[in-house]
N, C-alpha and C positions, 0 to 999 in steps of 0.2 A: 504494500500500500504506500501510495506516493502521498507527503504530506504537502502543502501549499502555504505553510506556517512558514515565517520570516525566522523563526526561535534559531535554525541553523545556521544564517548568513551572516557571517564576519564581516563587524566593519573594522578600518584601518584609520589610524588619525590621519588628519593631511596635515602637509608640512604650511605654517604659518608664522605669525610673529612670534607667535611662546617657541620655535624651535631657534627661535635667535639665542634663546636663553643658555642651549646647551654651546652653542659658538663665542658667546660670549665668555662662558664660564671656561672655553678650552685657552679661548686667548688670555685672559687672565691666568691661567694656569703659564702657558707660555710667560708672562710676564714675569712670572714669581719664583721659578723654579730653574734650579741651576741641571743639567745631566749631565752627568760624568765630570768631564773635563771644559766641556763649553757650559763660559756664563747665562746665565737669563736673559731675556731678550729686555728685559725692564732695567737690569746692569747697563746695558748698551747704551740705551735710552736716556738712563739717568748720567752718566758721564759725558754723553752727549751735549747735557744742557748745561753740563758745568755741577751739578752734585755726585756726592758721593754713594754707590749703595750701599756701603758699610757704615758700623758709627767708627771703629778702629780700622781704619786704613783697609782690610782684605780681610779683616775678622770683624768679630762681634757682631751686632744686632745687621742683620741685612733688612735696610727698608724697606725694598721693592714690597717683601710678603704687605706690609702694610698699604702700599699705594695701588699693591694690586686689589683692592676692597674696590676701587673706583671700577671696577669688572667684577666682582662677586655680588655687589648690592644691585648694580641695574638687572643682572643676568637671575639673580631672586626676585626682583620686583616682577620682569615682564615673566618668569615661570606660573607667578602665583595667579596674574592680570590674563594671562590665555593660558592655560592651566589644561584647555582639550588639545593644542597643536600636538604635534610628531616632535619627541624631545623636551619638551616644555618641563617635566615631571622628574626627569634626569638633572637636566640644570638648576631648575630650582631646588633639589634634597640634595647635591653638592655644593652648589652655592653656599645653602644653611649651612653645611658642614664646616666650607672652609670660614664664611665668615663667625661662626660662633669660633672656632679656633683660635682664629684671629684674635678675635675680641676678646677672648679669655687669656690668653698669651701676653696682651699689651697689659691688661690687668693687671698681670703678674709681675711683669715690669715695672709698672707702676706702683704697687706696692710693697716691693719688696726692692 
């Protein structure tokens, strides 16, 4: 018996503004994250303009993780604003991830 019910038929998200979220969130990553032997693309950047990423010269605190929030917070806003796109749902519970990190970390910096 053939049934005529919809109950079977998958739908697929399309890709929209909430999948900016999970590109936004890779480029931030890019920005923040040293591998291996090559700097972070936000190191580049920021010598670039004339700052430092470090607070000591090649050690201690690396800002970048910090300035990459300017990519973690917009890439959580639009996951949560289109929330049905393709991706939307990735970048935004990564997003949350590294910004609570974040935030928890400067914290800690800060009071101790």
């Amino acid at each position: 018996m053939v049934s005529n019910s919809l109950e079977n038929v998958k739908t697929y998200k399309k890709l929209g503004l909430g999948s900016l979220s999970l590109l936004i969130f890779v480029l931030g990553l890019l920005f923040s994250v040293s591998i291996g032997k090559y700097d972070a693309i936000g190191d580049h950047v920021l010598r670039f303009i004339g700052v430092n990423p470090w607070s000591n010269g090649g050690t201690g605190l690396h800002y970048t993780i910090f300035y990459s929030l300017v990519f973690y917070i917009p890439a959580l806003l639009i996951g949560y604003k289109f929330k049905d796109d393709l991706g939307a749902k990735v970048g935004r519970n990564l997003s949350m991830i590294l910004v609570v990190s974040i935030l928890v970390t400067l914290l800690f910096f800060v009071v101790i």
